[in-house]
N, C-alpha and C positions, 0 to 999 in steps of 0.2 A: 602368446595366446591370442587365438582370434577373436573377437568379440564383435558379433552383432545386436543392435538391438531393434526389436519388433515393439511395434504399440497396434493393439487391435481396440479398436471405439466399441461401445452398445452394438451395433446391428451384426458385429463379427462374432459377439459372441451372447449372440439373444436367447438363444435355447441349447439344451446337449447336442442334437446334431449340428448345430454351426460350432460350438468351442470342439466336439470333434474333427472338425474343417480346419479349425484353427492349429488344432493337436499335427493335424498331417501336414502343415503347411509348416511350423516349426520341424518337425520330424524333420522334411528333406534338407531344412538349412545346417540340422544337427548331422545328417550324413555327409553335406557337403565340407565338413571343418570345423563347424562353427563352435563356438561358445553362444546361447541365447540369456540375451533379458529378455523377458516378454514383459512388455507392460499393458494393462487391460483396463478397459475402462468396466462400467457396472454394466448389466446386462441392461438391454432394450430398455426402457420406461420404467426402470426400479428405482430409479433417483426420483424421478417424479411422484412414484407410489410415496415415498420415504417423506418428500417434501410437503404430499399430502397429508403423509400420517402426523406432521410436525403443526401443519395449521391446524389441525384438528383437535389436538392436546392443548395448544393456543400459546404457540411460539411468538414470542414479540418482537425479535429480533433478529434474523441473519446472523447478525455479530454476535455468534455465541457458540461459549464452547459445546454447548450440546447438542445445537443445531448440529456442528462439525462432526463431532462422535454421531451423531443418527446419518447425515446422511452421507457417510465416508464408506460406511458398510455394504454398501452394494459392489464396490470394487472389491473385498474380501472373500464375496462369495465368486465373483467369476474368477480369483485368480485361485483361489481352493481346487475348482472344479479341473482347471486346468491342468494343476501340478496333479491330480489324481488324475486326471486320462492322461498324460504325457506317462507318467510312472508306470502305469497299467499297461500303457505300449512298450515297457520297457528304457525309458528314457529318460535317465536319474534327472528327477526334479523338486526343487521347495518352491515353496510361498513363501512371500515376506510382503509384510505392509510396509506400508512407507514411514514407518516409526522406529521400525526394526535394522534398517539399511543404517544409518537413519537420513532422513532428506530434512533436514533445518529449513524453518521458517522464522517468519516474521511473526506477532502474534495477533494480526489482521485475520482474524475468522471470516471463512465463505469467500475473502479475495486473497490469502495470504501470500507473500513472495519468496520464495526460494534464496537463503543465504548460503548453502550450500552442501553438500551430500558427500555424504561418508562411505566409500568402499570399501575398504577393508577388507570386511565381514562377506561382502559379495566375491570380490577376488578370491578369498580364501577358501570358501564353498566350491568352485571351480576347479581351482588346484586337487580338494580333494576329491575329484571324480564327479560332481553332479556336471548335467551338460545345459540346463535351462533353469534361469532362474525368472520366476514369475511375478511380477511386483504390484501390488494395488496401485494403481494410478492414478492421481488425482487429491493424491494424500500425501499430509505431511507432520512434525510435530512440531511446537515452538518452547523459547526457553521453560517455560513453566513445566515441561511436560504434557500438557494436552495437543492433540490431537488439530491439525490442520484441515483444511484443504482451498484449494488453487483457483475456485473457482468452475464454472460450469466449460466444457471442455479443457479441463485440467490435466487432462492424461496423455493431453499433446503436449504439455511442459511437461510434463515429468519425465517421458520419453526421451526428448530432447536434451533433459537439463543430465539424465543416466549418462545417455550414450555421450556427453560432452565431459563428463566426468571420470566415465571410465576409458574413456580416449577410444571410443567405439569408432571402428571403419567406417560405418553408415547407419543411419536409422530408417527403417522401413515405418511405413502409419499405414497399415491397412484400414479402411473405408469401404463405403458401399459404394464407390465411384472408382472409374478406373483410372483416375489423373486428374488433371488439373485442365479445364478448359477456356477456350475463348471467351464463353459466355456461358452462361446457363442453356443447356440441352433442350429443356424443356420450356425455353421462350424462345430458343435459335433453335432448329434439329440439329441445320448443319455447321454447326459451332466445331473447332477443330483440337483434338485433345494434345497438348504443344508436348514433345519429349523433353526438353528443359527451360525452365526459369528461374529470373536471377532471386537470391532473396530479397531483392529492391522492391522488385514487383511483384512479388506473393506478397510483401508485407502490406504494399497500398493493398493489392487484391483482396486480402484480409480483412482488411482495417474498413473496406468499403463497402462490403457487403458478403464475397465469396466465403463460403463458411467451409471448405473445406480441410482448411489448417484455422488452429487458434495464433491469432495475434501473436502473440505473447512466444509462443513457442516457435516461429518464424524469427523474431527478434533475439531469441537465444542463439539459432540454429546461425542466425550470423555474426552474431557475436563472437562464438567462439569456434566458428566456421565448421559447421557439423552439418555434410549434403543430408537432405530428405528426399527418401525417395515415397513419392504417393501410389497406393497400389491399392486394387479392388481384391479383396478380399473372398469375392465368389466366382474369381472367374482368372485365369491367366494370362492375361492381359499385359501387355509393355504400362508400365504407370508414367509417370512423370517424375523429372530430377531436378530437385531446389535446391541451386549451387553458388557458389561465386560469379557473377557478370564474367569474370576473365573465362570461365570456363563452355563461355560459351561464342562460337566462333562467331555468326551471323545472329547480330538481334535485331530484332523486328523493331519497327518504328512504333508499331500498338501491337501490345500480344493481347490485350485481353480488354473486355468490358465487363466491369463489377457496378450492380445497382442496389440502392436501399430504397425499398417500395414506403415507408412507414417517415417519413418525413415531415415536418414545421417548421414553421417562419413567423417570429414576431420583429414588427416594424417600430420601435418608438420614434417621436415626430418630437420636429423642435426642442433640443437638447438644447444646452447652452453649452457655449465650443469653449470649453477651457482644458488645459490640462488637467488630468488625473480625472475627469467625466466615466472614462470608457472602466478605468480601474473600479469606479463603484455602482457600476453595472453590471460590470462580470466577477465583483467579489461575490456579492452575494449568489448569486447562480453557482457560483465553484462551491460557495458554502451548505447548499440545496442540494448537490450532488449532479447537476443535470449536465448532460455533455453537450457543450455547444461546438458547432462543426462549422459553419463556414460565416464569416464576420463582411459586415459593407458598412461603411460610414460616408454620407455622402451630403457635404455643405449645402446649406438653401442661401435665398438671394437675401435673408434678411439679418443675414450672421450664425445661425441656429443650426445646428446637424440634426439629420436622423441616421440613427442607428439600426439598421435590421441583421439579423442573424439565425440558423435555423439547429433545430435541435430533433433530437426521437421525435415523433409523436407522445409515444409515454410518458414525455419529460416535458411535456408542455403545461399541463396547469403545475406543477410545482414553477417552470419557470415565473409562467404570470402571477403565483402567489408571492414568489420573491423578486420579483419587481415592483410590484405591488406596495409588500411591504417596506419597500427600500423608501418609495416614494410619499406613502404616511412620514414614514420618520423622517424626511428630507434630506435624504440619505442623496437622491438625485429630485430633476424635475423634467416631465416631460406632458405634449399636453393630449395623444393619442397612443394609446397603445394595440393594434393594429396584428390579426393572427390570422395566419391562413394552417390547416394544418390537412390538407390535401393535395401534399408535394411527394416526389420521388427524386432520388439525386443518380445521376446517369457517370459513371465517371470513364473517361477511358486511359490504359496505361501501358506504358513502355519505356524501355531505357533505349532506345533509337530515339525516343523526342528527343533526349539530349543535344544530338547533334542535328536534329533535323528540323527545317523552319517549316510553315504552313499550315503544321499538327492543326490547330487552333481555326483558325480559316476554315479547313474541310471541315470539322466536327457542325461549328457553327452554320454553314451552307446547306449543311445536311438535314441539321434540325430544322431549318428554316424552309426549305423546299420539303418539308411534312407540314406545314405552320404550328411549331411545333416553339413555342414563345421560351425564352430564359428566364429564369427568377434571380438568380446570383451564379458567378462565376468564381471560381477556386480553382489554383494550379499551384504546382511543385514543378521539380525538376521532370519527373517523369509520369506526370496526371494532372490531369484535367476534368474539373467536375464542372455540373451545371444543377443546377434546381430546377425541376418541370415541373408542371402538373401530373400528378400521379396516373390520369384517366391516359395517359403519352405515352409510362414508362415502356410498355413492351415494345411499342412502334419506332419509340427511341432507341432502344437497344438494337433491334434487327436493322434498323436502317444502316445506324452505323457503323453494324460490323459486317452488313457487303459495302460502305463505301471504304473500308479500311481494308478490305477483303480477306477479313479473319478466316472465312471459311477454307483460304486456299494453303492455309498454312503447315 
């Protein structure tokens, strides 16, 4: 049995005449052999309706199971709509929520994680003649019996975690983009849309800013090695293919530059340099919830460190509240606490730095001949970020992706 699986996001299927776009787009894959999952996310901006409708009534929690039952239901409605114009074309189809498969969870509401998915019941629907199966995406259930979901761009793990389930050939993600690029279109024109990337480097590209795959579902897709293919969904267009490193012949030294415009930096001054310092600084902040991103500890002439490290912007007064508080209760001691939060983080990435020396050198040359100052430095095996000033970021990006010459790729 062939089995493909499709995931179409909000803007594939925002209104009846796009999920009939979508209708005709599984159509030809159903003529060409296939067996379909479709997975769909909710349509355009009904999450956010839903999420309004939840503050409104005066939700005080995220972590709740009724938060999850209210806004799980917007993927109910586009995958409904689906299986009734797929059927009405003639093309034996159901729905199923993501309870019904069933896809196991953790019972982390609003972020929960995937322990595992039951096919069976899908297999066996297949066997008896349906040729598409339609799945809420983005939903899940936990032991208790209530109702999950994966978080916001969720239906790119559920996609992923099907098609690695049911030993699916490929997973297609339709989007409003037609691949995956260099850079952002719309601060590069001519930024170059790459035919493959490894999952190395979707995952930093991810993780750094490029929103066009979720985290999360990149790190499935190589886990348990399941290619993605990214494709625009209004146009037919060649997409892009996220694959194994081995499968791709020639890698680029930098394929891509990923930015976060929304960036901060708190400095503490004069630490006292002991071991276990750094641990009850960033207890409490893990405890706070705030994600801290790139870390500098850097000795003074009198014995003393400071500490600087940068976070969201959204995550900045809770950091300062929980350092703050760390520091009433002498938890630590320090004698300036120090906040800039009008940074962007520039990062560039590729699995060619691997083997190749100077990466570092050019980026920094680059930025430099813009005057174009560092705040902190962060690297990996295959990325290299930097802290700017945010008033920089787009002139950082373009600069350096004609000195890397992304555009000719």
């Amino acid at each position: 049995m062939k089995i493909l699986t499709m995931k179409f996001g909000g803007t594939s299927v925002a209104d009846v005449e796009r999920i009939r776009a979508v209708r005709d787009i599984i159509s030809c894959e159903v003529k060409n052999g296939w067996n379909v999952v479709a997975v769909v996310s909710a349509m355009s901006k009904d999450t956010n309706k839903l999420i309004d409708l939840a503050k409104q009534v005066g939700v005080e929690s995220l972590v709740d199971p009724e938060y999850d039952a209210l806004i799980s239901t917007g993927e109910d409605v586009s995958s409904s709509l689906l299986a009734i114009a797929l059927n009405h074309l003639g093309i034996s189809s159901r729905s199923w929520r993501g309870w019904q498969l069933p896809v196991r969870t953790d019972s982390f509401h609003s972020n929960a994680k995937i322990k595992g998915i039951e096919t069976d019941k899908l297999i066996k629907n297949f066997k008896t003649g349906t040729k598409v199966a339609v799945v809420s995406g983005f939903q899940g259930i936990e032991q208790a019996g209530r109702i999950t979901t994966l978080g916001r761009g969720g239906s790119d793990t559920s996609a992923v975690a099907i098609a690695a389930a049911i030993d699916a050939e490929r997973c297609d993600i339709y989007t409003d983009v037609s691949g995956i690029y260099t850079t952002d279109p719309r601060i590069k024109r001519n930024a170059s849309k790459l035919k493959k990337i490894s999952f190395e480097e979707m995952l930093e590209m991810a993780s750094l800013g490029a929103n066009v795959l979720q985290t999360r579902a990149v790190e499935l897709a190589m886990r348990h090695k399941v290619p993605i293919t990214v494709l625009n969904s209004f146009s037919k267009e060649e997409g892009t293919l996220v694959c194994d490193e081995e499968e791709i012949m020639e890698k680029n030294i930098v394929s891509g530059i990923a930015f976060q415009k929304n960036e901060s930096q708190l400095t503490l001054t004069n630490i006292e340099d002991k071991p276990g310092v750094a641990a009850k600084i960033f207890g409490p902040l893990a405890r706070s919830g705030v994600n801290i991103d790139m870390i500098v500890q850097s000795n003074t002439e009198t014995g003393l460190t400071n500490i600087t490290f940068s976070c969201p912007v959204d995550d900045l007064d809770r950091a300062k509240k929980a350092i703050s508080k760390a520091k009433e209760n002498n938890l630590i001691s320090y004698e300036r606490l120090i906040e800039n939060k009008n940074l962007a983080k520039v990062s560039i990435i590729g699995i060619g730095m691997k083997t190749h020396a100077g990466v570092a050198q050019k980026m920094f040359e680059t930025l430099s001949e813009e005057n174009i100052n560092i705040n902190v430095i962060s690297t990996s095996e295959i990325k290299l970020s930097v802290l700017i000033e945010r008033k920089y970021l787009e002139l950082a990006v373009r600069s350096l992706h004609d000195a890397f010459g992304l555009q000719n790729l």
